[in-house]
C-alpha positions, 0 to 999 in steps of 0.5 A, a space after each residue: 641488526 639493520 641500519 634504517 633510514 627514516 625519512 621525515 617530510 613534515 614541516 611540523 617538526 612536533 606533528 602527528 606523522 613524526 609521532 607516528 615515525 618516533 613510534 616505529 623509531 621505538 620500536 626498530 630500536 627496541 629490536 636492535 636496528 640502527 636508526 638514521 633519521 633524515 629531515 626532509 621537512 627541514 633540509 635544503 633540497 631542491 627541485 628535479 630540473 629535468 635537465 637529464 645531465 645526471 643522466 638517471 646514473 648521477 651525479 646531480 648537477 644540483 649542491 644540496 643535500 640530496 647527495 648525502 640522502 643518496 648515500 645514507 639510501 644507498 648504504 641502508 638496509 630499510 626506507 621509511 617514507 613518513 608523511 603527512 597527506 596533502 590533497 591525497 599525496 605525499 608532502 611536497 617536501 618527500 615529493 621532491 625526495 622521490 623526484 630526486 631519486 631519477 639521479 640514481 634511479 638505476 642504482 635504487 632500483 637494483 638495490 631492492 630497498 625495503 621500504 615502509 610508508 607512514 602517514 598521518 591524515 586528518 580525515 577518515 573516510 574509507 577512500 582518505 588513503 586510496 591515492 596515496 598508498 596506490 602511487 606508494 604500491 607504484 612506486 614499490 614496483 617500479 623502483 623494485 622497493 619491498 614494501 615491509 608495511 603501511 601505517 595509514 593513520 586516518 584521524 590524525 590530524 592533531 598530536 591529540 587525536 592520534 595519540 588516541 587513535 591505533 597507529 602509534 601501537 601499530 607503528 611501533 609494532 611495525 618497528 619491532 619487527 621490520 627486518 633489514 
């Protein structure tokens, strides 16, 4: 069993990637991981200042609640990134996640943290999902995350249309059989 951290970066809190992320939650579950959600969309994060005071090593000067998302990504055995696109990029709301990771970068980076990236976009286009994944795939290598999976759900732009598209079947695939 793996403890996984989800984080959620939707201010829809019923919308089409949290349905993709419920999907992978299934699944994980259904293989006996332990699942920890954390709503990005809804919680009480600022900012990165860039003041350097943390000096990429912590604390953060900042009191919110990133200091109890550093712990549950320190502690865990798997990340999973789950946003909706914005203009071909995170949601602002994980963006200021990521940002926030320069407090511990070190401490991150040494881990080795397996991760996996859902989003959920309304377009379709064979380039909707170019920029997203290639910052995703930088991310992985520069913060020596192991990338478990993608799920890049194009034409989900409603519940609607992504219950009848393939990625909530993938998502909850990915789910079954993501190891920690």
């Amino acid at each position: 069993m793996s403890k996984i951290l989800v984080i959620e970066s939707s201010p829809h809190k019923h919308g089409s990637s949290n349905l993709l992320a419920g999907e992978f939650i299934r699944g994980a579950q259904e293989a006996g991981h332990e699942i920890t959600v954390f709503d990005a969309g809804h919680a009480n994060l600022h900012p990165c200042l860039g003041c350097g005071a943390c000096g990429m090593s912590g604390p953060c000067v900042q009191k919110d609640e990133m200091a109890a998302l550093r712990e549950q990504l320190l502690t865990c055995d798997a990340a999973v990134f789950v946003t909706p696109l914005y203009y071909f990029g995170f949601s602002t709301q994980l963006k200021t996640v990521i940002d926030r990771f320069y407090s511990f970068n070190g401490q991150l980076t040494a881990k080795g943290l397996k991760t996996v990236l859902i989003v959920a976009a309304w377009d379709s286009n064979d380039w909707t999902m170019r920029d997203i994944k290639a910052h995703y795939e930088t991310l992985c290598s520069y913060l020596n995350f192991q990338n478990q999976g993608e799920i890049l759900g194009v034409g989900c732009g409603t519940v609607e249309m992504t219950k009848h598209t393939r990625f909530p079947r993938e998502a909850y695939l990915l789910g079954k059989q993501i190891g920690g």
